[in-house]
NUDRENMAR-940846 format. One record per residue (C-alpha): residue number from 1; residue in one letter; chain; y, z, x. Coordinates in steps of 0.1 Angstrom, whole numbers. Last residue first. Layout:
REM NUDRENMAR-940846
NUM:a:A:Y:Z:X
...
REM end
This chain:
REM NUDRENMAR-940846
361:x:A:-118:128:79
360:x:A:-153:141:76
359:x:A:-158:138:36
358:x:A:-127:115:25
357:x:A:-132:127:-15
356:x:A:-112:116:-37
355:x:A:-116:128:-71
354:x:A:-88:154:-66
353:x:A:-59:124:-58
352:x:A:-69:112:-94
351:x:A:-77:76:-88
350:x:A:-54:48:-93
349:x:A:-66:30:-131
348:x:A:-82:-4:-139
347:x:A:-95:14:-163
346:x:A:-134:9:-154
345:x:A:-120:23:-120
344:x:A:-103:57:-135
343:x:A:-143:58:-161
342:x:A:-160:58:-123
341:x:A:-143:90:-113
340:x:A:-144:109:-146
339:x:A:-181:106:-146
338:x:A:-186:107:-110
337:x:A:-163:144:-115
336:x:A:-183:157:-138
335:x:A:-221:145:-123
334:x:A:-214:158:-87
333:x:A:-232:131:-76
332:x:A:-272:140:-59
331:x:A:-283:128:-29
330:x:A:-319:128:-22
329:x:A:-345:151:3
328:x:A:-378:131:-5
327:x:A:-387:106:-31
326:x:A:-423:113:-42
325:x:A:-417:147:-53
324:x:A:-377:155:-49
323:x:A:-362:176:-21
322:x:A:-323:187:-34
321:x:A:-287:177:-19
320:x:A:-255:182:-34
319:x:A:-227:174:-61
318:x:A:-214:146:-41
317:x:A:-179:130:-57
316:x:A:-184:91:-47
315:x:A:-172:83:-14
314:x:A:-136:77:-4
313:x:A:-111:50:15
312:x:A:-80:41:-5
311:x:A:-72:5:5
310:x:A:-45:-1:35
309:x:A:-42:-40:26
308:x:A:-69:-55:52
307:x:A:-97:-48:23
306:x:A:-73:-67:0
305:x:A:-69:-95:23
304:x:A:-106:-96:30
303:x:A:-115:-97:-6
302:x:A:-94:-126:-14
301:x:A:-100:-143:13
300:x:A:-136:-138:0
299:x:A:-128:-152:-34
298:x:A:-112:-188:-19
297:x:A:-139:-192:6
296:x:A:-161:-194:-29
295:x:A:-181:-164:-47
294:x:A:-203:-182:-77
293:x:A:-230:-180:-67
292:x:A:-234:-142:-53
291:x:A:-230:-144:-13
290:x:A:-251:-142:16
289:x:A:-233:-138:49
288:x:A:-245:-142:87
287:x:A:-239:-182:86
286:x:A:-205:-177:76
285:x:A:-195:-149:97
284:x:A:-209:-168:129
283:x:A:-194:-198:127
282:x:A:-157:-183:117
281:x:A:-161:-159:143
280:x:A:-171:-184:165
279:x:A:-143:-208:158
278:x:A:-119:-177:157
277:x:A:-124:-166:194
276:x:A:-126:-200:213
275:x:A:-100:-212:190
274:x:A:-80:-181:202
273:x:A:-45:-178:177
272:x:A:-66:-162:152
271:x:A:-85:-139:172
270:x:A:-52:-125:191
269:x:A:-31:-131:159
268:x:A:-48:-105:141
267:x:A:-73:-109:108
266:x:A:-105:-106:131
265:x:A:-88:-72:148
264:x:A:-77:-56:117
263:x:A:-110:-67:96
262:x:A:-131:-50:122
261:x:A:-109:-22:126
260:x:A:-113:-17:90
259:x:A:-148:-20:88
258:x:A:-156:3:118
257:x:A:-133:30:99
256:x:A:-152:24:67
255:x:A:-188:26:86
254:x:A:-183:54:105
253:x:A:-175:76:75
252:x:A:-203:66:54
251:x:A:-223:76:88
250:x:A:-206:109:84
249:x:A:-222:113:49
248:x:A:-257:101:57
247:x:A:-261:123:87
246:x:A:-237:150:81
245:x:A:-240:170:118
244:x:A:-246:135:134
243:x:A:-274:116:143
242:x:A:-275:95:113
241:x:A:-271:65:133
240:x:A:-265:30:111
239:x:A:-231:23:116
238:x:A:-225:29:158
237:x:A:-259:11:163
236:x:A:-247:-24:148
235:x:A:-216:-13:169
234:x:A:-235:-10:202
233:x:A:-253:-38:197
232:x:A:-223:-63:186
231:x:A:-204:-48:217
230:x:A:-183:-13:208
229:x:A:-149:-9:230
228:x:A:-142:25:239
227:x:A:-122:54:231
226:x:A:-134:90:241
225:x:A:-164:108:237
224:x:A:-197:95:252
223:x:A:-219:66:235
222:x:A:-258:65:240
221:x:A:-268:36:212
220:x:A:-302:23:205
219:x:A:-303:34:167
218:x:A:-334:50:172
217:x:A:-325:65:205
216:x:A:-294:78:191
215:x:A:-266:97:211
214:x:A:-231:97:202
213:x:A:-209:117:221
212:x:A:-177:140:204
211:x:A:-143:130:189
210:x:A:-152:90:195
209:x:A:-121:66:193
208:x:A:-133:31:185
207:x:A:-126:-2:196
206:x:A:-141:-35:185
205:x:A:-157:-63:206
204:x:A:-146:-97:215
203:x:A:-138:-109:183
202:x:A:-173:-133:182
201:x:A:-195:-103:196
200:x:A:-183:-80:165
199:x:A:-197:-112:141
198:x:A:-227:-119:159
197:x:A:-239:-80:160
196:x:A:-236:-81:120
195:x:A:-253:-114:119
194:x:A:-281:-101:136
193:x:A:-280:-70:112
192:x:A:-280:-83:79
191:x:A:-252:-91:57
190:x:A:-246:-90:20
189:x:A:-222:-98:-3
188:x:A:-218:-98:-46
187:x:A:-192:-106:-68
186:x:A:-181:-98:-99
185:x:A:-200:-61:-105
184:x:A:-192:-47:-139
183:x:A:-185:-8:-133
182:x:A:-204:18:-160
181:x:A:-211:40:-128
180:x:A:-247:43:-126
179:x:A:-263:11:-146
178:x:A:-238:-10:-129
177:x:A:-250:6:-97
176:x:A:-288:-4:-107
175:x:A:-286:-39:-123
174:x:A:-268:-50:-85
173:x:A:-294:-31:-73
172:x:A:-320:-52:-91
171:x:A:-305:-85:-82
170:x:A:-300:-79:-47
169:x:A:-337:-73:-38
168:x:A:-357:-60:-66
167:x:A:-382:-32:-48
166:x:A:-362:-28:-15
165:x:A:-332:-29:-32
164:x:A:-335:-4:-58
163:x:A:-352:19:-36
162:x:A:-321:20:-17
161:x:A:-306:38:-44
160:x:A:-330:65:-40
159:x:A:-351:70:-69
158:x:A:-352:78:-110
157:x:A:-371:55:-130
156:x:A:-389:21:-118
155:x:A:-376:-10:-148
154:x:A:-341:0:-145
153:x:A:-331:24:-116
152:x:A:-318:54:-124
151:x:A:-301:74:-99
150:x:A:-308:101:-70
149:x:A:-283:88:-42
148:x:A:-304:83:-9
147:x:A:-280:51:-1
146:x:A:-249:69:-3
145:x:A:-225:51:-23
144:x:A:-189:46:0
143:x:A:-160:38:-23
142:x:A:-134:14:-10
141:x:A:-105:15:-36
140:x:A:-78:-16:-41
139:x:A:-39:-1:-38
138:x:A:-20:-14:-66
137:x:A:-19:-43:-87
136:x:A:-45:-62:-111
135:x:A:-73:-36:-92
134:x:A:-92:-46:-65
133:x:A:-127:-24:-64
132:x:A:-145:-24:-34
131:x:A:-178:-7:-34
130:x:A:-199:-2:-6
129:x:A:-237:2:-1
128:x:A:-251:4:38
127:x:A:-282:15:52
126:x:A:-301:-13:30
125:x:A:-339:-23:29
124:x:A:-358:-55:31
123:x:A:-395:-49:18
122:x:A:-423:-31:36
121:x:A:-415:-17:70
120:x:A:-426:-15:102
119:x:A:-439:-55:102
118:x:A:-401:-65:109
117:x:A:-403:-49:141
116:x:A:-374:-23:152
115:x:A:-343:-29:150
114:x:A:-330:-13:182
113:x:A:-305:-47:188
112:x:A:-319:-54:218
111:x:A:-357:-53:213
110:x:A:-350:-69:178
109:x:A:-333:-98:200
108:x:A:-364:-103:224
107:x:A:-383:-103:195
106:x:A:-361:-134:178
105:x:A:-340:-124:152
104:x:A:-333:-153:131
103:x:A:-342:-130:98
102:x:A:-341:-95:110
101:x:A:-328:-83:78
100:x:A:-322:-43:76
99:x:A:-290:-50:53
98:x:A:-259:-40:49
97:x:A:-242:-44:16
96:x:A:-211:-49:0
95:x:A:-203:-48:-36
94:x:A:-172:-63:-53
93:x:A:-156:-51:-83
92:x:A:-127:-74:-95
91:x:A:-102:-58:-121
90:x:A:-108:-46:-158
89:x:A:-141:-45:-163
88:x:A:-162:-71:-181
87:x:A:-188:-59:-203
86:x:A:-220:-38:-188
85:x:A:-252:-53:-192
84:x:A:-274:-43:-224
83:x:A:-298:-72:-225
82:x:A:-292:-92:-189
81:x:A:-271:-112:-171
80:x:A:-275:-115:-134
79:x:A:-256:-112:-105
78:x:A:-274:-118:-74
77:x:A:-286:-158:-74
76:x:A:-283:-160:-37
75:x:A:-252:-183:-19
74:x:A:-258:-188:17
73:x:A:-219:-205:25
72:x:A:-223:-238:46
71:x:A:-202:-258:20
70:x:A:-174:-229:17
69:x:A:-173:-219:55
68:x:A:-171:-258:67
67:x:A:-142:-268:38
66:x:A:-120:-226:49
65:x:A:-122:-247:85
64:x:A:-115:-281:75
63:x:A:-82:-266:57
62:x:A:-74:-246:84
61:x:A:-74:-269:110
60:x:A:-58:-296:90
59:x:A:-23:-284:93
58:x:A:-28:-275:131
57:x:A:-38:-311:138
56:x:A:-8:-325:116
55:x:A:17:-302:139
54:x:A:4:-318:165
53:x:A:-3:-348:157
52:x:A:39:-345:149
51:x:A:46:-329:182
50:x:A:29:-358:200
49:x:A:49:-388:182
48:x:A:79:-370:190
47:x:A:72:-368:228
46:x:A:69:-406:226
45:x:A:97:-420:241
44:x:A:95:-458:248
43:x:A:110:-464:288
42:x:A:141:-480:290
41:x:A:144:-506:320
40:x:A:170:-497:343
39:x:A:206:-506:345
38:x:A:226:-491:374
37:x:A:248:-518:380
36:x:A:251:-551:358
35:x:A:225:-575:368
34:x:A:246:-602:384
33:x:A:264:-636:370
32:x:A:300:-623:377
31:x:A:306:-615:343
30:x:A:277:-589:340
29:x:A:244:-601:332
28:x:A:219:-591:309
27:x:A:179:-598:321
26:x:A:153:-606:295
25:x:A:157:-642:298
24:x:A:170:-658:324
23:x:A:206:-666:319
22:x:A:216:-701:309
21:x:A:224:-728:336
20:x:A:263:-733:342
19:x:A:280:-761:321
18:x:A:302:-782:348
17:x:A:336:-793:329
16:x:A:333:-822:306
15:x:A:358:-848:323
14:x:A:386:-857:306
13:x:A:388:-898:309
12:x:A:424:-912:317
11:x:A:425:-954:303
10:x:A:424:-974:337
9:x:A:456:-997:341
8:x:A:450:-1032:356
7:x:A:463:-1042:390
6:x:A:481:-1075:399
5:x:A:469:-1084:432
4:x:A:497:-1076:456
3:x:A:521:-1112:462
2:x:A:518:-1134:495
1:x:A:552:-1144:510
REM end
């Protein structure tokens, strides 16, 4: 009988268990090997990134905007010093003036505006003389000077204010209502008419309440009673007609209540808020201005807020009128009460409630 091979133990060998391939990468898998459910890839926000150029934009908008006005600025060497020139008052005196300048007018423009021609009169003249004085604290003080006021101007003698103007320019009047009211003047502006009609155009006009019509050929205006909004023309002729009862003195009038709605309105959110309103008014108002040397963007914000600040609106104390060889019918100040007027300012001091006079109002 035939024996089974003899067999030969094998050692046990654990086998490694089957390694599955890695995951692709980029995608997570649940435990059964799929994509878990509802995963989807994340998109990057960047809504935050937007608000904060934004906010940066809005930042800088201001700043590059007060940069532009105070490098493009037309700055005119108005204030100077001379022998015998009133010492620093207490305060900050501004004067503001309106000039006839037709500079940049074209003829078409002149035709428009009721301006007449350059060549119709020798020198630059002014229909409007204004000054602000800001005191330390307290209400600041807009006081209208007539522009046919009878005063002293150095170096000519005794004429219309105006005269002042049209002979020296800005420097010479300057000298002249320093002379008259014993004020030092800080600062000096001045705007002509195209930039006048600019600035009202770049606000979208400016409302004003009439009590009675307004016609003026020379002035170019034919305005009935009744509210209505002015265009740059129509306000330009709004503060220069005399065509009223109190010629010079109701045009004084007009010409503090235009300024104040003018600052109300360019100061309001409405213009602000616009870029297509406040770039042009900001374009416009800086290339229509000429300023003393050393006014800076700083100075005139200044000014504006304190003009925007419910000042005390008068005109110097008038003493009457009287026809004068070589000058015409003039203005005189009631030489009392200017006196006692002028010395409250010097002070730094609120005028006395009788020394203002609101002629018209």
């Amino acid at each position: 009988m035939g024996h089974a091979p003899t067999q030969q133990p094998v050692p046990f060998r654990d086998e490694p268990p089957c390694t599955p391939p890695p995951p692709l990468p980029g995608k997570r898998r649940g435990g059964d090997g799929r994509p878990p459910r509802g995963s989807r890839p994340r998109k990057k926000r960047h809504w935050f990134r937007w608000i904060l150029s934004l906010l940066v934009v809005l930042l800088l908008l201001p700043v590059a905007a007060a940069i532009y006005v105070d490098t493009h600025l037309t700055r005119i060497d108005a204030l100077a010093n001379y022998p015998g020139r009133v010492g620093d008052t207490p305060g900050t005196n501004w004067l503001l003036v309106g000039s006839d300048s037709r500079a940049g007018l074209s003829k078409s423009q002149e035709q428009q505006l009721s301006t007449g021609d350059a060549t119709d009169v020798e020198g630059e003249r002014t229909d409007t003389i204004i000054l602000v004085h800001v005191p330390k604290s307290g209400r600041p003080t807009l006081v209208s000077l007539p522009r046919d006021s009878y005063v002293g101007i150095p170096g000519v003698g005794k004429d219309k204010l105006n005269a002042s103007f049209a002979v020296g320019g800005a420097q010479l009047l300057v000298k002249t209502v320093e002379g008259a009211t014993g004020l030092h003047i800080d600062h000096y502006v001045q705007i002509g008419f195209g930039g006048f009609a600019n600035v009202v155009d770049a606000v979208g006009g400016i409302q004003m309440c009439l009590d009675t019509p307004m016609k003026d050929p020379l002035a170019g205006i034919d305005l009935p009673a009744g509210c209505q909004t002015l265009n740059g023309a129509e306000a330009l002729g709004f503060v220069r007609s005399r065509a009223t009862p109190r010629a010079d003195l109701d045009r004084m009038l007009n010409q503090r209540k235009f300024l104040s709605a003018l600052l109300k309105k360019a100061a309001g959110p409405a213009t602000l808020a616009n870029p297509f309103r406040s770039w042009p008014l900001v374009r416009d108002l800086t290339a229509a201005l000429k300023v003393d040397n050393g006014a800076h963007i700083w100075n005139l914000a200044s000014l504006g807020n304190a003009l925007n600040s419910d000042p005390i609106t008068t005109t110097v104390p008038v003493g009457g009128f009287e026809d004068v060889s070589g000058s015409g019918n003039v203005l005189l100040w009631d030489k009392t009460k200017a006196s006692a007027f002028f010395d409250a300012l010097a002070k730094d001091q609120q005028l006395p409630q009788d020394l203002i006079t609101t002629v018209g109002s």
